[in-house]
MARZADO-615179 format. One line per 8 residues: their letters; for each residue x, y, z of C-alpha. Coordinates in nm, 4 decimals, padded with zeros to 6 digits. Example, Ala and Ser with C-alpha at 12.3 -4.5 7.8 and 13.67 -1.06 7.14 Angstrom:
<pts>
as = 01.2300,-00.4500,00.7800 ~ 01.3670,-00.1060,00.7140
</pts>
This chain:
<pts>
xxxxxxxx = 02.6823,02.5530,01.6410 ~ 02.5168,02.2792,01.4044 ~ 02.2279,02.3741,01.2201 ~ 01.9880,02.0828,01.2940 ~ 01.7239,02.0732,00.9423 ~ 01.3690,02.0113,01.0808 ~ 01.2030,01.7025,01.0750 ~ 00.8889,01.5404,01.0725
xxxxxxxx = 00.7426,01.1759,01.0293 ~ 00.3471,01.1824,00.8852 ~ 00.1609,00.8859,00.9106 ~ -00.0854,00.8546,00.6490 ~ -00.4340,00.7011,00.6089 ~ -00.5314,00.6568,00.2735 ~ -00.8375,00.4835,00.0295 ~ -00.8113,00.1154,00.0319
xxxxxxxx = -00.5944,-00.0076,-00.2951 ~ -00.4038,00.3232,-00.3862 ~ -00.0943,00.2706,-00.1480 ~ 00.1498,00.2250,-00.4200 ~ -00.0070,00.5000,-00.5993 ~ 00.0478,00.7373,-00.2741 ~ 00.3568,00.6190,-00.1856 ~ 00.4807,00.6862,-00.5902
xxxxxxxx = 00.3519,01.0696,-00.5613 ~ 00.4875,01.0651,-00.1830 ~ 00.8278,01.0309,-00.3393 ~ 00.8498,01.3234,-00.5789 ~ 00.7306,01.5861,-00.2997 ~ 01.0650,01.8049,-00.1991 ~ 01.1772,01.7222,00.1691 ~ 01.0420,01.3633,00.1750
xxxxxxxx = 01.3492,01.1846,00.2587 ~ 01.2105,00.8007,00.3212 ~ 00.8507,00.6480,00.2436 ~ 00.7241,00.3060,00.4055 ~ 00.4378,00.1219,00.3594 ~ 00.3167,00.0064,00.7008 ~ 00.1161,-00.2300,00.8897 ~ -00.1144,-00.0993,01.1677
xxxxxxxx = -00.3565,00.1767,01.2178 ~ -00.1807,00.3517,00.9728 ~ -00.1264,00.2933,00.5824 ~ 00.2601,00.4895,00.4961 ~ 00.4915,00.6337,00.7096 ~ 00.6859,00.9661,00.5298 ~ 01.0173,01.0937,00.6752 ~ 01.0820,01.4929,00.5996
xxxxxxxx = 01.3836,01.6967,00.6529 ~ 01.3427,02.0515,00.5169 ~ 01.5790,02.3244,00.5461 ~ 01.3012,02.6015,00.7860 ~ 00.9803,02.5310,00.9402 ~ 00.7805,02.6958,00.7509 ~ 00.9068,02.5046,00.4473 ~ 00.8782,02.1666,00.6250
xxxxxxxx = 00.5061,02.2902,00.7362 ~ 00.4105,02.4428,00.3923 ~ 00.5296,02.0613,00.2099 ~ 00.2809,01.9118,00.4598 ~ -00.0130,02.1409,00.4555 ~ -00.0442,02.2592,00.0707 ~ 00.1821,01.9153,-00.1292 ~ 00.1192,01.5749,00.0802
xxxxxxxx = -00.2388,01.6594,00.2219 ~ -00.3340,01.7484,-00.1501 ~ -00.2326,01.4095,-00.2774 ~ -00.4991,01.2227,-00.4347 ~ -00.6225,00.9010,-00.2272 ~ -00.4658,01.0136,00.1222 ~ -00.8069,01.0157,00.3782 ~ -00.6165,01.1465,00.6757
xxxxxxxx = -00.2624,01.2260,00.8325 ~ -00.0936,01.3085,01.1591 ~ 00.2132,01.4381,01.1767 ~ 00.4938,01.4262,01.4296 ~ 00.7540,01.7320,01.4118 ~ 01.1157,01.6366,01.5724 ~ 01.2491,01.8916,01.8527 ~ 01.4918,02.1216,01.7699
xxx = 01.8250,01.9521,01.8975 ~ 01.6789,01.6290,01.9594 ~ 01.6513,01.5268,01.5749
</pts>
């Protein structure tokens, strides 16, 4: 059986101006595969792949939320075998 690495896409709300700045730090946080500045409701759009849950939810709750400049996320976890 494949072991499918959990994903998640976060979109990201943050103060007006610091984009590049987020999307900079964004890039050095472990399991952040992709980063894209959007247009929209939404400011950045971050792609994770981490190897367990609880690593994928720990890099969301305690490294990207704790960025400087980010106001607000939501994230969107993959299903298991649909990712």
């Amino acid at each position: 059986m494949m072991n499918i690495m959990p994903k998640a896409f976060v979109l990201i709300n943050c103060e007006l101006g610091s984009e590049r700045q987020v999307i900079d730090d964004l890039k050095s946080v472990n399991c952040v595969k992709h980063v894209y500045g959007v247009f929209g409701a939404y400011d950045i759009l971050a792609n994770l792949e981490c190897n367990q849950h609880e690593e994928l939810r720990q890099m969301i709750m305690m490294k990207i939320r704790q960025i400087n400049n980010i106001r607000s996320t939501i994230t969107l976890m993959g299903i298991e075998g649909q990712c």
